[in-house]
N, C-alpha and C positions, 0 to 999 in steps of 0.2 A: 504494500500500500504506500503509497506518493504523500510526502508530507510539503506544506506550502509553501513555497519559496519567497522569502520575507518581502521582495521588489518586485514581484508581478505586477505587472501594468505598465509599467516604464521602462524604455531601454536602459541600457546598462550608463549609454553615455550620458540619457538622463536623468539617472539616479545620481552621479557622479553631480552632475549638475548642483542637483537640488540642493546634496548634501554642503558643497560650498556658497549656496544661496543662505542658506538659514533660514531663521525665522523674522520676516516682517521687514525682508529688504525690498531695496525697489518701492516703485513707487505706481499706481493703476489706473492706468491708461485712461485718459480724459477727463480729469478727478478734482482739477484745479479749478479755481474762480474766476469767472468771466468778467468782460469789462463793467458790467452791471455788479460785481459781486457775488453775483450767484454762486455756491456751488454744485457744480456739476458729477452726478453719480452716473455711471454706467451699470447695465445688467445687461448679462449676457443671458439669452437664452437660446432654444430650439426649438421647432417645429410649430406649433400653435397652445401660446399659454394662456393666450387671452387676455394679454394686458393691454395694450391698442387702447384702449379710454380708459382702464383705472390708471394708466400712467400721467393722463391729460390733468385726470381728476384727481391723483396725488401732486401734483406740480399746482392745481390751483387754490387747495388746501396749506399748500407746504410753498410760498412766493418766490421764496429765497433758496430753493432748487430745482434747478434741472438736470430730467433725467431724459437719459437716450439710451434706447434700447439697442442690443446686436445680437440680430438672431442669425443662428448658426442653421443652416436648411436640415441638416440633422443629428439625433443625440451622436451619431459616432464622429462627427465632425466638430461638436461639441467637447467631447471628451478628448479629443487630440489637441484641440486648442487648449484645454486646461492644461494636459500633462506637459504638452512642451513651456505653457509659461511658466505653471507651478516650477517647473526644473528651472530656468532662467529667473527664478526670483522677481521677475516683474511681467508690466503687462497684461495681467487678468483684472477684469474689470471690479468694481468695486460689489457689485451681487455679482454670484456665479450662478446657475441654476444645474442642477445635476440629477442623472437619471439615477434612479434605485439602484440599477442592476451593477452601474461602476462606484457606488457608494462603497462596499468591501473596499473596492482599491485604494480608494481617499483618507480612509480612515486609518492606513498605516500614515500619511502625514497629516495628522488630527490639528498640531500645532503651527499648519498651517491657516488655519483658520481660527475668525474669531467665533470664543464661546458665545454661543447666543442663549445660555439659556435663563430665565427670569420670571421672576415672579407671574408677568403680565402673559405670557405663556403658560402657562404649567396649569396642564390637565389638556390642553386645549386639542392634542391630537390622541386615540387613541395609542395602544404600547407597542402595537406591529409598525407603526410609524416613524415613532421616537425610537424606541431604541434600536434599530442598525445606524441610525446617524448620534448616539450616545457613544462615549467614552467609557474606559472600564473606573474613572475617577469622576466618571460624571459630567464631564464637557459638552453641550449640546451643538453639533458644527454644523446641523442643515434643519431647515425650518419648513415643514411637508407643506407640500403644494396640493397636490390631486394623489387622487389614487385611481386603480383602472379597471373595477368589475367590468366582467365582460359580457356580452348579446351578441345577437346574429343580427349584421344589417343585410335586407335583402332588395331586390327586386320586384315588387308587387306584382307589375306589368308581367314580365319577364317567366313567373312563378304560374301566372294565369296561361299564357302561353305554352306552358312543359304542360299544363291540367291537372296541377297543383295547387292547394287549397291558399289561397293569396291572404286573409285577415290575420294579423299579429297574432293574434290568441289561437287561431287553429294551425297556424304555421310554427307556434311555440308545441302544440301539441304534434304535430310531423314530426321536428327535429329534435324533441323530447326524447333522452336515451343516452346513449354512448356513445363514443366516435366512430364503430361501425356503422351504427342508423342514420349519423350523418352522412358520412361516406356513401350508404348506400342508398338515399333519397338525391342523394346528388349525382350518381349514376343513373337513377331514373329521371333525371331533369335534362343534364348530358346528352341522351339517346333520343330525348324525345323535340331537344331545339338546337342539338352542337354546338351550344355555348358552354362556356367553363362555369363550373360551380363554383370554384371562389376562384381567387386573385392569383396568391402565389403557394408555395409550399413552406416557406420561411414564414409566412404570418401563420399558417396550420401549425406550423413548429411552437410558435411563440403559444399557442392557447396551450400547447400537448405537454410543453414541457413544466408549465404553470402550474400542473394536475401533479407535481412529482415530487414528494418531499425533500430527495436528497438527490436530483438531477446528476450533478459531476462530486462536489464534496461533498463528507462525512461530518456531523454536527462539532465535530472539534478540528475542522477544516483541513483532516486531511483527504489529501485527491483519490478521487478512483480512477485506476488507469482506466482509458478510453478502449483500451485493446479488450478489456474484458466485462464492460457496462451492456452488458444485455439491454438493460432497458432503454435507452440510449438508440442501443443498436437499434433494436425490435419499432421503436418509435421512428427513426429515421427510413427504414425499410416499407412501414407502414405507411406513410407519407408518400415516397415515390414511388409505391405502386400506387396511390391514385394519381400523382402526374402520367406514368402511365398511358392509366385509363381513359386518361382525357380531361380528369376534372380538377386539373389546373390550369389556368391562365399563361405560369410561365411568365409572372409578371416578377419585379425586381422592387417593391416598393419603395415608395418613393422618385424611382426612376420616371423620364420623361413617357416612356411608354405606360407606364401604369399610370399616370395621371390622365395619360390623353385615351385611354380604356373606358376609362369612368362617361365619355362621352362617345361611344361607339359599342353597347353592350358588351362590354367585354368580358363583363362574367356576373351571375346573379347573387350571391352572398361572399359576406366578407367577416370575420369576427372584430365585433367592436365593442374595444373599451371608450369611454364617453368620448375621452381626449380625441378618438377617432371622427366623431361625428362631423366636427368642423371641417376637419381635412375633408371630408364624403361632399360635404353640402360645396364646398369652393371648389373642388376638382368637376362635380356633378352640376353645377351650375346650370339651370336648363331642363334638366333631366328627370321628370316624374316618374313618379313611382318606388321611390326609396321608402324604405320603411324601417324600424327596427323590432324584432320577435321577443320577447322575455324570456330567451331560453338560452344555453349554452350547454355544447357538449360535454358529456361529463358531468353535470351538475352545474358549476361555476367555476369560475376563474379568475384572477386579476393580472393583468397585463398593463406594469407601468406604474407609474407615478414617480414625481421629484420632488427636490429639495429645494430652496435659498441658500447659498453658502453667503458668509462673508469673509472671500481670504485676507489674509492680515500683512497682504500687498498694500491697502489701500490706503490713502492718508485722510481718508473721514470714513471712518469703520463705525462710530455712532451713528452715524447719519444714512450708511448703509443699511446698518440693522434696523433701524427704524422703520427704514422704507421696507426690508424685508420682511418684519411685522408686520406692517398695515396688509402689505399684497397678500399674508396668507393668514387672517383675521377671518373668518367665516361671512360676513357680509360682504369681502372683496370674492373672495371663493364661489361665492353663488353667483356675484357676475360674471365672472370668471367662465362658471359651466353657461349662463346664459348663453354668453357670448359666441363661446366654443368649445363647449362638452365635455369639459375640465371637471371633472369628479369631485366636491369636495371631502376631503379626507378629514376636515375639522369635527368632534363632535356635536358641537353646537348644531353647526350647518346642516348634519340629515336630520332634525328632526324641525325642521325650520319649512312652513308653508311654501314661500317661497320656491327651494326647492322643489317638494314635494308634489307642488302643482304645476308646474312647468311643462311645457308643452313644447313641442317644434312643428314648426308649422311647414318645414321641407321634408321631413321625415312622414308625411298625413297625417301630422298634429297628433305623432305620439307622446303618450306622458313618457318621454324621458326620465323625468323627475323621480318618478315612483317606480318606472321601470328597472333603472341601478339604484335606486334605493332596495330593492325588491333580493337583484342579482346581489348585491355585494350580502347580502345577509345568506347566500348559497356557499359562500366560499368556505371550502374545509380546511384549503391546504394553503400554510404557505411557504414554498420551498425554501429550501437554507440555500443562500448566494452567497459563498462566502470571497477570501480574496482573488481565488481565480476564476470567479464565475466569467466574468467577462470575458478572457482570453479562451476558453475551452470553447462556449457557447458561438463563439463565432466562427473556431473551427466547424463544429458543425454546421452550422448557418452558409457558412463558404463551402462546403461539401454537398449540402442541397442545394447552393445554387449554382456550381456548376453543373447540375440535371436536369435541373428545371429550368435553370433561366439559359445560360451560357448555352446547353445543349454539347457540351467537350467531351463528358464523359458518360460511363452507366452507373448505376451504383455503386456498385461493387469496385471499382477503376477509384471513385471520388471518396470513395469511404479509406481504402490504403492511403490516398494521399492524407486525409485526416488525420488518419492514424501517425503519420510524417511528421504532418504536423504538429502533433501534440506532444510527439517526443522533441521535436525542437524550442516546445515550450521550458523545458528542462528543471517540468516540477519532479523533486527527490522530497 
């Protein structure tokens, strides 16, 4: 059995880095005082967080700051921007926002960051939340944003067309089951229009692997070799026999081709945690028929959610954290999901009308609202991610997609290289 190797995540010449940057050198990038005096905070983010007017509306609360946002197009372009500045000691903005899943990694340089935690917090996020971003001394380093229970978005139109039962509620009762029943309503959807069942095999992965308590590590983080993870195996095999079949897309998410899918039928369901909905509604733009189901294979799942960091780059880290408070305060959260389907993971926030009553009017004015209020109280499981979760998971993430998307290899051809790869990862 593989024990974790203390620098996973960073190259070797960025550890070296880091180690001679210290703690709280440098200084974060656009952070200084304008001619007016203002000053000016940066936050980086990714994908869609929903801030686009709470930033308007903390800036006209708050006179004497401006803030500018940089969004990164994705969490993994995200997280490379972090590591190479975190190692060069400056340069990262004064919020950072970061995904769950490279949180492990970060928290081996904890003292990079400022403690945020405080009175004016505390309680405020349930314990599956706070503590992967806690210290073993109690340091609070990331302040939860959303979280990601997960639904089926489908194709209504699309659904009518295969002669499949189209309303939320009886489409919750089709795909109701395990991920054979899914799989195999979507080969009778497949046969009966030649359209793809869902998008790609990399987002199937992301629900499959959600369902698995101890995916790559063991609860005391050490690694399971990849050469002998059955379940691993069995799940990625699973997967590409439905590409296959036919009932993948072959899409690369996020890619140009997946986006420009969304308006040319390119496939009728996709699993979506809330954060996804916004991405669905701006890709889909035009496009009736979208709906989402109250159901997910398996029972439930959560795919996703982040944090606020404040690294201790910055030269106004009060004024950072402040601002990183307000944005994930349970009344920003819920505009937050308005906006763009941002989960709130605050406790206050689900049991807040608000919430609860929400509707989307792209979706045919589904209650969203109660719908992942609904889904997040299904979830059993939540896998242990520990420091190499991220390096392994994208080994296989990059093995199905060179089958699905790439089209290079077969399984079997892309899974040896994995396996390559993961000993080049050179967890002992």
């Amino acid at each position: 059995m593989f024990k974790k190797q203390a620098m996973a995540g960073l190259s070797v010449l960025a550890v070296g880095a880091l180690a001679l940057a210290g703690c709280g050198s440098g200084g974060s990038e656009s952070s200084g005082k304008d001619a007016d005096g203002k000053i000016t905070l940066t936050v980086a983010t990714f994908n869609e967080f929903g801030y686009d007017n709470l930033l308007d509306e903390y800036m006209e609360l708050n006179p004497d700051i401006k803030v500018v946002e940089k969004k990164a197009a994705t969490s993994n372009e995200a997280r490379d921007n972090m590591n190479t500045r975190l190692a060069a000691g400056s340069g990262l903005a004064d919020v950072e926002a970061i995904e769950m899943d490279w949180l492990p990694e970060l928290m081996q340089y904890a003292d990079q960051f400022v403690d945020l935690s405080s009175d004016a917090v505390t309680d405020r996020w349930p314990d599956f939340k706070t503590d992967p971003a806690t210290t073993a001394d109690g340091r609070l380093i990331g302040y939860g944003t959303d979280a990601g229970p997960e639904a089926v978005c489908y194709r209504a139109d699309l659904f009518e067309q295969a002669g499949l039962p189209a309303d939320r509620e009886e489409v919750a009762k089709l795909l109701d089951g395990d991920w054979d029943n899914y799989f195999k309503v979507g080969k009778q959807f497949v046969d009966a229009t030649g359209i793809p069942w869902y998008d790609s095999a990399a987002g199937t992965y992301q629900g499959m692997i959600n369902q698995i308590e101890n995916p790559f590590e063991n609860d005391d983080d050490s690694v399971m070799p990849l050469e002998s993870n059955d379940t691993i195996h069995n799940t990625y095999n699973t997967i590409l026999d439905q590409s296959e079949a036919g009932l993948s897309a072959g899409l690369s998410q996020w890619s140009e081709d997946w986006v420009n899918a969304f308006q040319n039928d390119g496939f009728a369901t996709m699993l979506c945690p809330p954060w996804m909905l916004g991405v669905v509604e701006g890709n889909a733009a035009g496009v009736e028929g979208w709906d989402v189901a109250p159901v997910f294979p398996g029972g439930g799942g959560n795919w996703g959610g982040s944090y606020l960091t404040v690294p201790t780059q910055g030269e106004h880290q009060a004024e950072a954290q402040a601002l990183a408070e307000w944005l994930t305060a349970p009344e920003q959260q819920i505009k937050a999901f308005q906006t763009k389907g941002n989960f709130p993971s605050q406790l206050e926030a689900l049991d807040d009308p608000a919430l609860l009553e929400y509707t989307n009017e792209f979706f045919n004015n589904a209650p969203i609202g109660q719908i992942y209020s609904d889904m997040s109280k299904k979830i059993e499981i939540s896998p242990y991610k520990g420091t190499n979760f991220f390096a392994i998971t994208t080994v296989v993430t990059d093995a199905l997609t060179r089958v699905d998307v790439d089209k290079t290899d077969d399984a079997d051809s892309s899974w040896n290289k994995a396996l390559s790869e993961f000993d080049q990862l050179g967890l002992e």
